[in-house]
N, C-alpha and C positions, 0 to 999 in steps of 0.2 A: 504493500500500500504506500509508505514512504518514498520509495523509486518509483511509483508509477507520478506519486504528486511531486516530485523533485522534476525528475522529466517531464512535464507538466508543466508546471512553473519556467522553465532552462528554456523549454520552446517557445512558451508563450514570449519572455526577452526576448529571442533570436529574432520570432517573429514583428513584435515590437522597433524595437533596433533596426530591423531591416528600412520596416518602414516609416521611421521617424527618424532616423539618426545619419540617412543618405546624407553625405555629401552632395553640396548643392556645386555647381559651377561657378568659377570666380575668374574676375579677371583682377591683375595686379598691373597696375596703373606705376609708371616712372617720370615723374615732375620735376624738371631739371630748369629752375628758377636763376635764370640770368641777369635777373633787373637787381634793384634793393627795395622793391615794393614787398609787404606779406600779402600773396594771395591767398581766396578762399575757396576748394572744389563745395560745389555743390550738385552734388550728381540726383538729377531725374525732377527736379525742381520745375515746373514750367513758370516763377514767377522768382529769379535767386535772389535779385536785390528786396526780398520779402523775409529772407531766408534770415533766422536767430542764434545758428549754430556756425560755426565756420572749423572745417576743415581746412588748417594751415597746410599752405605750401610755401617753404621757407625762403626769405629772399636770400639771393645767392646761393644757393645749395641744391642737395638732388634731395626729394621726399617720393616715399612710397606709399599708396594704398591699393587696398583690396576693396571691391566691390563682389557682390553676389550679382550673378544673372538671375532671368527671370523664373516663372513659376507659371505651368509646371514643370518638372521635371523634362519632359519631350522636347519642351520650348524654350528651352534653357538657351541654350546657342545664339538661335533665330532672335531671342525677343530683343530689342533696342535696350540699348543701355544711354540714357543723355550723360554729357558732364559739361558743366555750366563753373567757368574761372571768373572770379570778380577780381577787382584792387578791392581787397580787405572788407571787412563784412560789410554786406549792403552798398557796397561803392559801385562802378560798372560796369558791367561785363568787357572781361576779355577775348572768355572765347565760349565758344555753343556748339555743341557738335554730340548727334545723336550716333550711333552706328550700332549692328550686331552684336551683339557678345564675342560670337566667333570671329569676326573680323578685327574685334580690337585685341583678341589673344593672337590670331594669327602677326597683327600687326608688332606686336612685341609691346602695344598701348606705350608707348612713351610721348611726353606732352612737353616741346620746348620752348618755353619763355624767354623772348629777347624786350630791349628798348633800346628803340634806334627814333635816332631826331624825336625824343620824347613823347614817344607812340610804342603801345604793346605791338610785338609782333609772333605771334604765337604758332607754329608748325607742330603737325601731330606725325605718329607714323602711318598712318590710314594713306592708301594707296589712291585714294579717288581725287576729287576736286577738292582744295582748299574750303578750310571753313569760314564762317559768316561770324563779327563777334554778333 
């Protein structure tokens, strides 16, 4: 009786585990910050300069994050991921740029930050047309 409810209980976890404790898809994002402004990511935001939290990305230096793709599971790859750059919380956007999950893992997602003639100039690794800020 104790082995039947041990093995019982053991499965029911595995089963659990399985399906709650997946590993989601992520992409890890490389923000290589050339100016001396602190930027802020605000990823998936359709309104950033609204936005209360700020994700630094340091001036002058390389910062890293992770993001989760979407949900569900199937549509993890395919679903859009935004990342929306401001000068420092709620100041104006630098840059806006929605794309795949898959595409910004493919692309290696590195986001580089310049200031030239005192204008953000921001290049992503995303293979298509430049972004919009």
């Amino acid at each position: 009786m104790r082995t039947t409810l041990a093995l019982l209980v053991l499965g029911s976890i595995a089963v659990l585990s399985a399906c709650f404790g997946e590993a989601r898809s992520e992409v890890r994002f490389t923000f290589l910050n050339n100016t001396d402004t602190r930027l802020c990511q605000v990823p998936g935001l359709p309104d950033a300069n609204a936005a209360e939290l700020c994700d630094e990305v340091k001036p002058q230096g390389k910062t890293h994050s992770t993001y989760e793709c979407g949900f569900p599971a199937v549509e993890e790859d395919t679903s859009p991921l935004r990342l929306v750059l401001t000068a420092g919380l709620g100041g104006d956007i630098v840059y806006n740029r929605s794309a795949p999950c898959n595409e910004w893992k493919r692309s290696g997602a590195t986001i580089t930050i310049d200031n030239r003639e005192e204008k953000f100039v921001v290049t992503d690794s995303l293979s298509d047309v430049a972004p919009s800020p």
